[in-house]
Structure formats: structure tokens, C-alpha cells
Residue frames as qw, qx, qy, qz and C-alpha x, y, z in Angstrom:
[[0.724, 0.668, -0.103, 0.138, 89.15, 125.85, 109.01],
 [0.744, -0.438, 0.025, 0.505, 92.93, 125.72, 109.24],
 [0.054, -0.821, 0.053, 0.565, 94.89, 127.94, 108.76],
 [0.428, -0.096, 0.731, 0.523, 96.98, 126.43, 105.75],
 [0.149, 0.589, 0.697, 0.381, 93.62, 126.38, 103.76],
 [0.100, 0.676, 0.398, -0.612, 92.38, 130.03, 104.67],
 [0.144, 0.666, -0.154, -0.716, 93.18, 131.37, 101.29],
 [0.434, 0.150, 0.878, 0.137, 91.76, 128.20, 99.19],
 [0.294, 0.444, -0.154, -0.833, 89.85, 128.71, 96.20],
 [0.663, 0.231, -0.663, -0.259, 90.10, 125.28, 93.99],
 [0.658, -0.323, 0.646, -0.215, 89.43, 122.29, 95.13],
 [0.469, 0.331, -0.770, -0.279, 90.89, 119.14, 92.90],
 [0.647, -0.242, 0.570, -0.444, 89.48, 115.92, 94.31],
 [0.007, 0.176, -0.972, -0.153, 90.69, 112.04, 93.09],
 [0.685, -0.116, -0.005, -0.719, 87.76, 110.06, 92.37],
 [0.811, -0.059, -0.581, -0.041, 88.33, 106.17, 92.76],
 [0.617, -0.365, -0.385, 0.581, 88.49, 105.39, 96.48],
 [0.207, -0.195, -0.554, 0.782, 88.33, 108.86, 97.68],
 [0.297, 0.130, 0.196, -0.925, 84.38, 109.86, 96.25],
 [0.779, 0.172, -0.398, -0.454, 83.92, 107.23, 94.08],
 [0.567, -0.444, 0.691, -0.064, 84.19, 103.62, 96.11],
 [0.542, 0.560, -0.528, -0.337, 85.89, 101.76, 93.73],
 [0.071, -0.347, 0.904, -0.238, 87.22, 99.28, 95.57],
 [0.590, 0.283, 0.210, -0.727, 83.30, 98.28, 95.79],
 [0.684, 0.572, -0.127, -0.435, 82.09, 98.78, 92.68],
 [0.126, -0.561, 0.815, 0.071, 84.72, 96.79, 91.65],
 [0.290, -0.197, 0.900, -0.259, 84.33, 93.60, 93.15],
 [0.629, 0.565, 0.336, -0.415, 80.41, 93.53, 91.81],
 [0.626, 0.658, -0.116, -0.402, 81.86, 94.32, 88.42],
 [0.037, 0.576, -0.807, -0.124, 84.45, 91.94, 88.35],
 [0.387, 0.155, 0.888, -0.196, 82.15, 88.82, 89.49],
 [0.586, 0.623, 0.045, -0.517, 80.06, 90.04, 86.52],
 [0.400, 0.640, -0.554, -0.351, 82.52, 89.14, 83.89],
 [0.007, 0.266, -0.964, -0.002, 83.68, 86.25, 85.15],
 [0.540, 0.350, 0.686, -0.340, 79.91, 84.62, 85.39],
 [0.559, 0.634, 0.026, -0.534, 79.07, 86.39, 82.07],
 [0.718, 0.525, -0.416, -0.189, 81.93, 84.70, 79.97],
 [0.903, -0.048, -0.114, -0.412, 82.21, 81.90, 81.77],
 [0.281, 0.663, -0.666, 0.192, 85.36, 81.42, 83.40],
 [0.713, -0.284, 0.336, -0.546, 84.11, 78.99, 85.37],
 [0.981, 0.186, -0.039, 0.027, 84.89, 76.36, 83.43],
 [0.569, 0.479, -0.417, 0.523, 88.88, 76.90, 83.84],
 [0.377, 0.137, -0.633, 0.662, 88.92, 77.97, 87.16],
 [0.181, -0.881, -0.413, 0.143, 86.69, 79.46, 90.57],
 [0.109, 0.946, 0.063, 0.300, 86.47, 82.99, 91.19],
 [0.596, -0.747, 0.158, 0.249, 89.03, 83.06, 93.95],
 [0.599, -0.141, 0.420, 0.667, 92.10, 81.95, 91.70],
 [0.392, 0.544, 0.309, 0.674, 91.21, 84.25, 88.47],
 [0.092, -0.929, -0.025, -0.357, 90.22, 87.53, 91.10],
 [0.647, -0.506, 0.187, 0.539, 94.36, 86.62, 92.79],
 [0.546, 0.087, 0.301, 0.777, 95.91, 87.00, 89.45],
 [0.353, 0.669, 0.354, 0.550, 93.97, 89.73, 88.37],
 [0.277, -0.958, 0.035, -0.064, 94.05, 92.05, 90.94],
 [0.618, -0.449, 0.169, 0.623, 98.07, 91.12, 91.18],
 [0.503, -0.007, 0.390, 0.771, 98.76, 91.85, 87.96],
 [0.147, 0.871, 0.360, 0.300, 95.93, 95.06, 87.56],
 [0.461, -0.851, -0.129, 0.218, 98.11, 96.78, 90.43],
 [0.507, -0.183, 0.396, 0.743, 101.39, 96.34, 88.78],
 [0.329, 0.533, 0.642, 0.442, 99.91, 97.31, 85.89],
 [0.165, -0.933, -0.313, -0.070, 98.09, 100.53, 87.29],
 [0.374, -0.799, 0.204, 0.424, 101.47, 101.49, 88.99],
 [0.515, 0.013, 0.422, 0.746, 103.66, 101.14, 85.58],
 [0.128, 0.764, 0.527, 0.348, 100.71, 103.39, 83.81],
 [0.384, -0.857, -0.038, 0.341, 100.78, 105.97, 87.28],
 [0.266, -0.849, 0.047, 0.453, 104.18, 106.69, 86.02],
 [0.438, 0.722, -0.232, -0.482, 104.25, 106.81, 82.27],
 [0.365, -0.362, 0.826, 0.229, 105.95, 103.53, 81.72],
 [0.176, 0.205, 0.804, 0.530, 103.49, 102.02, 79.72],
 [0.238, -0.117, -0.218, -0.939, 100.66, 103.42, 77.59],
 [0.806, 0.123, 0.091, -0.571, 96.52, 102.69, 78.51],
 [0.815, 0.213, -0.442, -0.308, 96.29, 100.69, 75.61],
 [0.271, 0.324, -0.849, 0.318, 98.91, 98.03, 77.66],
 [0.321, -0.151, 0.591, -0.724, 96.99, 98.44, 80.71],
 [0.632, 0.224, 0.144, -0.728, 93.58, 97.53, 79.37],
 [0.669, 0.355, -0.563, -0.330, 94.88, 94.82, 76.97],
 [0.365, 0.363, -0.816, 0.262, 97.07, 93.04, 79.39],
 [0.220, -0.374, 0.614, -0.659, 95.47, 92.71, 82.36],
 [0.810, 0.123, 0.283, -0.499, 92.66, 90.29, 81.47],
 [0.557, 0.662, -0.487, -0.115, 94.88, 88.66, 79.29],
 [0.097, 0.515, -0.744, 0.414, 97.11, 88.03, 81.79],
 [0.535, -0.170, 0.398, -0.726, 94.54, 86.81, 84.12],
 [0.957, 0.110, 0.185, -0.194, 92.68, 84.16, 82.29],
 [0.540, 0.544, -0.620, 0.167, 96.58, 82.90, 80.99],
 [0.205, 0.402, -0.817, 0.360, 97.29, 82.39, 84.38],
 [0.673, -0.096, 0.390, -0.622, 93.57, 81.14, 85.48],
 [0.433, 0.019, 0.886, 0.165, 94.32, 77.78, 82.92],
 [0.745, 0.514, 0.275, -0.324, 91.83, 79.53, 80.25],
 [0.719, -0.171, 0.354, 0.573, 93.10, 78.27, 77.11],
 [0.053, 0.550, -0.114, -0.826, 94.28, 81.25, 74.64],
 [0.199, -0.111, -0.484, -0.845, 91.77, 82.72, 72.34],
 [0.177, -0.257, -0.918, 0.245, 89.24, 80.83, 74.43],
 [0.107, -0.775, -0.579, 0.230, 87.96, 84.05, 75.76],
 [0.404, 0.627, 0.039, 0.665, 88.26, 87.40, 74.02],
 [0.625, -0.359, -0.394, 0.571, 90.01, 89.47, 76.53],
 [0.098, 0.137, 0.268, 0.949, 89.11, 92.68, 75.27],
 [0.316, -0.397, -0.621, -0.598, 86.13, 91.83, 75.20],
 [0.559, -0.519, -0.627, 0.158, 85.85, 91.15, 78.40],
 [0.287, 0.024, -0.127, 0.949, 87.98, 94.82, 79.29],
 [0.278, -0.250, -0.411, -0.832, 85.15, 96.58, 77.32],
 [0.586, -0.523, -0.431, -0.445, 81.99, 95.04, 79.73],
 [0.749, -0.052, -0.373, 0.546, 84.00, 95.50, 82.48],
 [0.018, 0.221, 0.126, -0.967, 84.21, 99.36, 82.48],
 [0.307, -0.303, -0.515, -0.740, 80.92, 99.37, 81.30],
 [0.559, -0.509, -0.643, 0.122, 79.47, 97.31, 83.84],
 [0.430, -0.087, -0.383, 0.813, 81.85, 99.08, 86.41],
 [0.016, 0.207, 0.106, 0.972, 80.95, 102.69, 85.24],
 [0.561, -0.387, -0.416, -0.602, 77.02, 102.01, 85.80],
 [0.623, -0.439, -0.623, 0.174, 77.46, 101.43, 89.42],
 [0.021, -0.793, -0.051, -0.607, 76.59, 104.02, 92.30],
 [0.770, -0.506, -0.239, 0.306, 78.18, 103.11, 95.35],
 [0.246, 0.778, -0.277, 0.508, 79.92, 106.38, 96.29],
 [0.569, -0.007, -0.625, 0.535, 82.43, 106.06, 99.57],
 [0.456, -0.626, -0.589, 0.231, 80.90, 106.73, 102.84],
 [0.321, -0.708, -0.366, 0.512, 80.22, 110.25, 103.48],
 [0.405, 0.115, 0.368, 0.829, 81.46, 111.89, 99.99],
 [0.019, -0.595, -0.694, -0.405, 78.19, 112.96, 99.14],
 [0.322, -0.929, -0.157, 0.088, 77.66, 115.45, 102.21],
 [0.662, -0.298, 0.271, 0.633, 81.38, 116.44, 101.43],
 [0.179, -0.160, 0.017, 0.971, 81.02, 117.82, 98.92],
 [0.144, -0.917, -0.332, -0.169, 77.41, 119.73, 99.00],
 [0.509, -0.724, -0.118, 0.450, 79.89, 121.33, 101.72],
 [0.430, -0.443, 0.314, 0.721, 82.86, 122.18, 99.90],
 [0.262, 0.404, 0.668, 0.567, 80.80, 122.83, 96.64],
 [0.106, -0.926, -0.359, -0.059, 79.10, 125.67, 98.50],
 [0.458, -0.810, -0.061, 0.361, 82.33, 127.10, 99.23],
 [0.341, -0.402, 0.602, 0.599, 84.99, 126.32, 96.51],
 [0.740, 0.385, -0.454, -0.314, 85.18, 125.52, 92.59],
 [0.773, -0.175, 0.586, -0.166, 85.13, 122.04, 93.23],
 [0.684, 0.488, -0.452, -0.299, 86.53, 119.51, 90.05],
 [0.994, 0.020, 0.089, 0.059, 87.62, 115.60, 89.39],
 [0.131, 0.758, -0.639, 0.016, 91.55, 114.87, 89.15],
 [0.891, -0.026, 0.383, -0.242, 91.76, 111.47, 87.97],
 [0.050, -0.468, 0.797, 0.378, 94.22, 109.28, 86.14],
 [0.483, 0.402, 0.774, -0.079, 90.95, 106.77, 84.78],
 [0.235, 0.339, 0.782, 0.467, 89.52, 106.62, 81.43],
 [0.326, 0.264, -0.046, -0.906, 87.36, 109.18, 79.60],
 [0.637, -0.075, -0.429, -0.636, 83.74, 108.92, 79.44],
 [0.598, -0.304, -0.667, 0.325, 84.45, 105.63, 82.48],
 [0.316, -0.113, -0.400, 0.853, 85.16, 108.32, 84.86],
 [0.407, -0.215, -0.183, -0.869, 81.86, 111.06, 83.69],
 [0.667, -0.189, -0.591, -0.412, 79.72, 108.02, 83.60],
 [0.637, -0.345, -0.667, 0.175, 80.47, 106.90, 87.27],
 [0.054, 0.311, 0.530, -0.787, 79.82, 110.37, 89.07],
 [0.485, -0.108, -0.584, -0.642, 76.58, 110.08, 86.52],
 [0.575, -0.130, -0.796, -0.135, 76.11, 106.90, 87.87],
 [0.477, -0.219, -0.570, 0.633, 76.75, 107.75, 91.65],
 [0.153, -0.904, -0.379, -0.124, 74.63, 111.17, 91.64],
 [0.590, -0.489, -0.009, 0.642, 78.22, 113.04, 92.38],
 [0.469, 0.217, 0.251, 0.819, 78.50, 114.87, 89.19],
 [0.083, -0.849, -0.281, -0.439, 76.51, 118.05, 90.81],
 [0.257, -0.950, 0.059, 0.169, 78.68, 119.31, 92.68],
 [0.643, -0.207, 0.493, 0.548, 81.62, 118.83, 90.18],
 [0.184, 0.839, 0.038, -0.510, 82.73, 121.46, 88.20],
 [0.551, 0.638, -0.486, -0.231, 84.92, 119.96, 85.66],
 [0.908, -0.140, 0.363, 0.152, 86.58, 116.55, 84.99],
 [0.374, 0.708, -0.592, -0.093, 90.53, 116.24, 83.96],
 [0.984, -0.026, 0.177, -0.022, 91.88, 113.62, 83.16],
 [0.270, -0.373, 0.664, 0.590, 95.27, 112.00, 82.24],
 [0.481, 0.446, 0.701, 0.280, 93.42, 110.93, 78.88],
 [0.113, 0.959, 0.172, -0.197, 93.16, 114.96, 78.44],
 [0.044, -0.935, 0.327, 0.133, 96.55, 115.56, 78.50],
 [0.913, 0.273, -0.302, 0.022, 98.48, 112.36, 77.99],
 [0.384, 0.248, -0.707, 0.540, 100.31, 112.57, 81.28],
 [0.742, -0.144, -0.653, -0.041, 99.85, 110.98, 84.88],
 [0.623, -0.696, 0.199, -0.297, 99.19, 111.66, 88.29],
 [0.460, -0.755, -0.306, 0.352, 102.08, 111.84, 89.91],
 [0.357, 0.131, 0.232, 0.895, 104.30, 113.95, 86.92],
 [0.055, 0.458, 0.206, -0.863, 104.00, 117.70, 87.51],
 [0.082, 0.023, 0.594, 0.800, 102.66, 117.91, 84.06],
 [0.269, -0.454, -0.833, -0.166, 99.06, 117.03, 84.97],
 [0.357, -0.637, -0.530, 0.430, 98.57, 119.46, 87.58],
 [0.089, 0.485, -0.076, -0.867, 99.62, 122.49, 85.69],
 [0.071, -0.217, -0.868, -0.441, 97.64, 121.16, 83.05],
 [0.215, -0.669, -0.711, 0.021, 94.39, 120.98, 85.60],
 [0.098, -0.562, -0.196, 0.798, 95.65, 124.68, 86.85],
 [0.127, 0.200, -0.331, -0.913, 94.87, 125.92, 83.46],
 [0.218, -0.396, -0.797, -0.400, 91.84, 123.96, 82.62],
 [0.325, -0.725, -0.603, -0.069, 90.09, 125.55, 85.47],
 [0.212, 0.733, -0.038, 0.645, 91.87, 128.70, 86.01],
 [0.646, -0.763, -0.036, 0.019, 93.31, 128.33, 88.99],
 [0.295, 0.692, -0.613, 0.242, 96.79, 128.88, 90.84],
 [0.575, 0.142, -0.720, 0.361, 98.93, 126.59, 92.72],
 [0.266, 0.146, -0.630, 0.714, 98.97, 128.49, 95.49],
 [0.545, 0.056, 0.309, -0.778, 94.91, 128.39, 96.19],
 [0.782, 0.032, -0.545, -0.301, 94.57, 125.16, 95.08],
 [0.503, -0.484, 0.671, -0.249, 94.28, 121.94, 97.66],
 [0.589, 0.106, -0.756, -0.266, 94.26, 118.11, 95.75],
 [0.651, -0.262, 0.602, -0.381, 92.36, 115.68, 98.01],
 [0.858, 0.263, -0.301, -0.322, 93.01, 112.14, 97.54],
 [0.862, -0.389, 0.230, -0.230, 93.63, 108.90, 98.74],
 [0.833, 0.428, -0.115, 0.331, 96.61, 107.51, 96.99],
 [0.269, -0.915, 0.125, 0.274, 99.83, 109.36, 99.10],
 [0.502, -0.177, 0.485, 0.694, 102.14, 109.02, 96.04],
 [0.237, 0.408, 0.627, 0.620, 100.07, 109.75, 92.96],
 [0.011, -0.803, -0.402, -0.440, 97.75, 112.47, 94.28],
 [0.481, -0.796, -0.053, 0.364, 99.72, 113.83, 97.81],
 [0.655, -0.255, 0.315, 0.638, 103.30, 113.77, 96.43],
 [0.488, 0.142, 0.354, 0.785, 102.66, 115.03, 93.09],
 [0.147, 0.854, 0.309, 0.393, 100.41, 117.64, 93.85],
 [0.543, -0.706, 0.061, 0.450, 103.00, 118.72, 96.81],
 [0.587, -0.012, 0.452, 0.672, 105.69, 118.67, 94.23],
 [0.236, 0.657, 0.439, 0.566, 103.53, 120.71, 91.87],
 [0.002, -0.273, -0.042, -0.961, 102.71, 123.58, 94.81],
 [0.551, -0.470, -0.141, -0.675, 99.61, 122.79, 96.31],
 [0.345, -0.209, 0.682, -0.610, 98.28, 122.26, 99.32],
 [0.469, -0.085, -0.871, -0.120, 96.92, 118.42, 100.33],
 [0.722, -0.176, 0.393, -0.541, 94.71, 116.59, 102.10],
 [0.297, 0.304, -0.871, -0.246, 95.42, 113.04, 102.55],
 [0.880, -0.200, 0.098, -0.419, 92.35, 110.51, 103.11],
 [0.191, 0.262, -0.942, 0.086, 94.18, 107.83, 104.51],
 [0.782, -0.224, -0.236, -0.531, 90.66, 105.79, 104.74],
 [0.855, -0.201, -0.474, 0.057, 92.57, 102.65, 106.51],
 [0.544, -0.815, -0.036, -0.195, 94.42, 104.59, 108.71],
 [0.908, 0.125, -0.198, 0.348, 97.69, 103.07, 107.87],
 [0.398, -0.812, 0.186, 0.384, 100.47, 104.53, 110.15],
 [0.780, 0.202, 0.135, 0.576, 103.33, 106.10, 108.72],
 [0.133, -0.411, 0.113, 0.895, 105.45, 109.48, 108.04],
 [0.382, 0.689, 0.534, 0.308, 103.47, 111.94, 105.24],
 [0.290, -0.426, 0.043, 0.856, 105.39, 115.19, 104.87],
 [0.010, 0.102, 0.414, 0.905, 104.07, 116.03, 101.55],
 [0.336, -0.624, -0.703, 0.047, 100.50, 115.67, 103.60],
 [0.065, -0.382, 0.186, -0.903, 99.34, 119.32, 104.76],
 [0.480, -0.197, 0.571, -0.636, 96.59, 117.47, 106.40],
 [0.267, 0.015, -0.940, -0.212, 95.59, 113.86, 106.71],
 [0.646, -0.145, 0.089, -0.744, 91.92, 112.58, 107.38],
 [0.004, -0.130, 0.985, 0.112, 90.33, 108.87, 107.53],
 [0.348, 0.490, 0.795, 0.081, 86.96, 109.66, 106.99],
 [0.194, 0.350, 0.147, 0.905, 85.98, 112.63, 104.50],
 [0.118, -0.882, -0.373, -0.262, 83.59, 114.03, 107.10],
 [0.474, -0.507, 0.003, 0.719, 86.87, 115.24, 108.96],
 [0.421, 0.349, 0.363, 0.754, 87.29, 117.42, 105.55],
 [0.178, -0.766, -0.510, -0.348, 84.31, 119.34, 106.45],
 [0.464, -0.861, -0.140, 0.154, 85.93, 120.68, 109.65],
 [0.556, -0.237, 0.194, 0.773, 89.52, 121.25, 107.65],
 [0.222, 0.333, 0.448, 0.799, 88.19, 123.55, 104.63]]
């Protein structure tokens, strides 16, 4: 254990991409839709999964920091997509397609390499819980799906509180939902703005899973991994 962490207690842990492999699951659930409602006829999969993933990221990052609400997020993005894939509009009900989307998504169990023995570990040691800016009832349903939700002690969400990983607001939020303090809390997660930064900002001690290894500076990083069985030898 390092030292930093000797007097740990909470553990907060992100779930897309750093227990849940979203990135994945994804892909699967994305080639779903587009087969199911039949975008095929307007374009291949390659051109309608460019736009969407450009314009889900933007999207995701205006949401991250309160700019615009869900509802935007969810409405627009598929919208957007089959606009700029040549479907023509009304063609395909973009909602609709949102809606079997996280459904699909949610019902898949591909957890990221090595989470699973993660925490058993850190569930034998800490109060383990979810800290996630995703969708109630999407988010339950995919450590359901994934056989993660035993060793998870609660799930918060922005949809709990109506604010966003990386505003402090969330994080003293999650300190009271699970009765912890700042200063025995650690936030693991893969994101190094939305789950390093603001839980640095907020007081606690990180762990950044930088799964690709990407070089760079991380100050608000108390310690950085790239696969989570390194975790096992930090806590």
C-alpha cells in the first residue's frame, strides 16, 4: 500500500471504461441499431459510426460540464447522426433509436480486463461504490448485466443530484450519500478531467487508470495505473 492511501476508507470508482468496458459494449450496441432500423439504406456503417461518435463526444463533454441538459444529449445525438448520414428527416425516429440503444447497451457484460478481481480485492477492504455521470437504471442494469454489482455498495449518479462530474457539487453530494469524508476517500477513474481533477479539487485522493498509457503531466493524479491490477498493489 502507499502511503497516501494508508488512512482510506471509501472507495468511489467511475464505471464506463474504468469497470465497465464501454468502449466495447458500445460498438456491439451501436451496430445493433443501425442493422435494426435500417440505416443501411442511406448510408454504411463506417460513415453513420464517424458522425456519431463525433458528435456523441462533443455532446458528452458539453453535458460533463453542465452546459446542456441529458434530455439534449440523448435527443441530439442520433439526430444528428442520421442528418448527417443522408437519412431523410422523420425517416427514422431518433429517439427511438436512443431508447434501444441503452437498452441494448445496458444488457451487455463485457467488464474491462481485470476489474472483476479488483474489486473482490478492494471490496474486502473498503466501502466500495459507483461514481458515474450515466443514466439511472442504464448504469444499475450494466453492473447487473456484467456480474459487478456485488461488490458495489451504492450507485450515485449525476441523475441523483442534477450535477456533473467534474463540479465539486457531485462529490460532496456522494460524501453524504455514503457517509464518508474527503479526506478517506480515493475516486478511481479513467477520465483525468471529469473524475481526477474534480475529485482533486473536491479533496480526495486519486487514482488515475490511464488504460492507454498516454504520456503527459497529471498533478491532480496521486497515483496513476494502466491496468487495474496495479490498483491491487496501491490500496
Amino acid at each position: 500500500m502507499m502511503e497516501i492511501f494508508k488512512n482510506i476508507t471509501t472507495v468511489f470508482v467511475d464505471l464506463d471504461d474504468t469497470i465497465w468496458w464501454f468502449s466495447k459494449n458500445s460498438l456491439q450496441s451501436l451496430r445493433h441499431v443501425f442493422d435494426q432500423f435500417g440505416i443501411g439504406k442511406f448510408c454504411d456503417y463506417e460513415t453513420f459510426d464517424m458522425h456519431y461518435h463525433y458528435i456523441n463526444s462533443h455532446l458528452w463533454n458539453e453535458y460533463h460540464h453542465g452546459r446542456i441538459p441529458k434530455e439534449v444529449l440523448v435527443n441530439e445525438r442520433f439526430r444528428y447522426a442520421l442528418e448527417k448520414s443522408g437519412c431523410p428527416t422523420g425517416a427514422i425516429d431518433g429517439k427511438a433509436m436512443n431508447s434501444e440503444y441503452l437498452d441494448f447497451l445496458s444488457r451487455l457484460p463485457l467488464a474491462v480486463p481485470g476489474a472483476e478481481e479488483m474489486l473482490s480485492y478492494i471490496h474486502s477492504k473498503y466501502d466500495v461504490n459507483v461514481l458515474s455521470n450515466g443514466f439511472k437504471g442504464v448504469q444499475q442494469r450494466k453492473l447487473a448485466s456484467s456480474g459487478l454489482d456485488k461488490y458495489i455498495h451504492q450507485v450515485v449518479l449525476s441523475d441523483d443530484c442534477g450535477i456533473t462530474k467534474p463540479l465539486r457539487g457531485i462529490f460532496d453530494y456522494a460524501l453524504d450519500r455514503c457517509h464518508a469524508t474527503a479526506q478517506k476517500s480515493v475516486m478511481i477513474g479513467d477520465n483525468y478531467e471529469t473524475d481526477i481533477c474534480g475529485a482533486h479539487d473536491a479533496g480526495w485522493h486519486t487514482i488515475y487508470f490511464n488504460a492507454d498509457a498516454a504520456q503527459g503531466n497529471y498533478p491532480s493524479a496521486d497515483a496513476m495505473v494502466t491496468s487495474l491490477a496495479q490498483i491491487m498493489d496501491i490500496l
